[in-house]
C-alpha positions in Angstrom: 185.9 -46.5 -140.0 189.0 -46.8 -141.8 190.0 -43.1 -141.7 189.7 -43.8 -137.6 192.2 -46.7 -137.5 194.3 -44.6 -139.8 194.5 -41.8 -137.6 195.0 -43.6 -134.6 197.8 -45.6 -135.9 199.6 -42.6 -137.3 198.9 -40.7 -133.7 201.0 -43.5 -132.0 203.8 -43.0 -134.3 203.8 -39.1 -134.0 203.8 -40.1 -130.3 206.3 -41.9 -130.0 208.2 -39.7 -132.2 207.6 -36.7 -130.0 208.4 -38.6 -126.9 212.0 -39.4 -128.7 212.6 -36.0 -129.4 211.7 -34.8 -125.9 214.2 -37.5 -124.4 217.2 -36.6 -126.6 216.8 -32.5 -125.9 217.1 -33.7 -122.1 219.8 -36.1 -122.3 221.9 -33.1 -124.7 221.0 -30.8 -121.8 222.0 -32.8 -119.1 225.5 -33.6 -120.0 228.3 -32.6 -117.7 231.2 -30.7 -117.2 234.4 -33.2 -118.1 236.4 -31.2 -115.4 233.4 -31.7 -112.8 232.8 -36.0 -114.1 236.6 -36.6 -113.8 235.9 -34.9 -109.8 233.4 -36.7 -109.4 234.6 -39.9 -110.2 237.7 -39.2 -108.7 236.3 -38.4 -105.0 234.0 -41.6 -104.6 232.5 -41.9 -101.3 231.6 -45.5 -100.0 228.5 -45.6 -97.4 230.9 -48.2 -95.6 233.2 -45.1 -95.1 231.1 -42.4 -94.3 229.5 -45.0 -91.5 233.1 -45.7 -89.9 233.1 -41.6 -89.7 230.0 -41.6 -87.8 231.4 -44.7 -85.9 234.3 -43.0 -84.5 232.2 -39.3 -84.0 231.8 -38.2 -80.6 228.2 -37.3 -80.0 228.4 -36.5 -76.3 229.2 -32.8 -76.6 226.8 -32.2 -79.0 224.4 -29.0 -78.6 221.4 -28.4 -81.2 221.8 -24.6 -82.8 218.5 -23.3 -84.3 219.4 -21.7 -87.4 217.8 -18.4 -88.2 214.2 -17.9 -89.9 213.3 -16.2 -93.2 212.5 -13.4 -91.2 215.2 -13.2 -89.0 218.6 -11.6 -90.0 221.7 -14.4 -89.9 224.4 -12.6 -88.8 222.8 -11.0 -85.8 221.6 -14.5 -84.6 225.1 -16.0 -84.7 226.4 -13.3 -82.8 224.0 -14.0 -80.3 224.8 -17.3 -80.3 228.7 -16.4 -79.7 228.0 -14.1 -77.0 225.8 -16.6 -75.3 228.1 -19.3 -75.5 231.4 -16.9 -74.6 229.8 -15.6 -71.6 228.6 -19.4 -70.1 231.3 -20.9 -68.2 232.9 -24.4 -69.5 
């Protein structure tokens, strides 16, 4: 009985140990670019500001464009979509 508690004590420490370890590989791994933080904390972006761009948007002469599927080849699509839109009259 006692070699039981012993080893379940010790397992929590190893745990936790393990855990710690795992957390400070990620956090090394994750760090950033300085040139990239100092652009991103240079080009902060409010939501109050991106709503007074929708605010002042003009949605009436907007047309949905289907983009292309995996299977379909991109560039032949928009040119489609060029000629189609060249040859209706405004």
């Amino acid at each position: 009985m006692e070699g039981q508690e012993i080893l379940i004590i010790g397992g929590s420490f190893g745990l936790r140990e393990f855990t710690q370890i795992r957390y400070d590989v990620q956090k090394r791994l994750s760090k950033i670019d300085p040139a990239l933080e100092e652009r991103i904390k240079k080009n902060k972006i409010s939501l109050e500001s991106e709503y007074e761009k929708l605010q002042n948007s003009n949605f009436e002469d907007w047309k949905n464009v289907r983009g292309p599927r995996p299977w379909e080849d991109s560039k032949s699509l928009q040119q489609q979509h060029k000629q189609v839109l060249q040859s209706k009259p405004s």
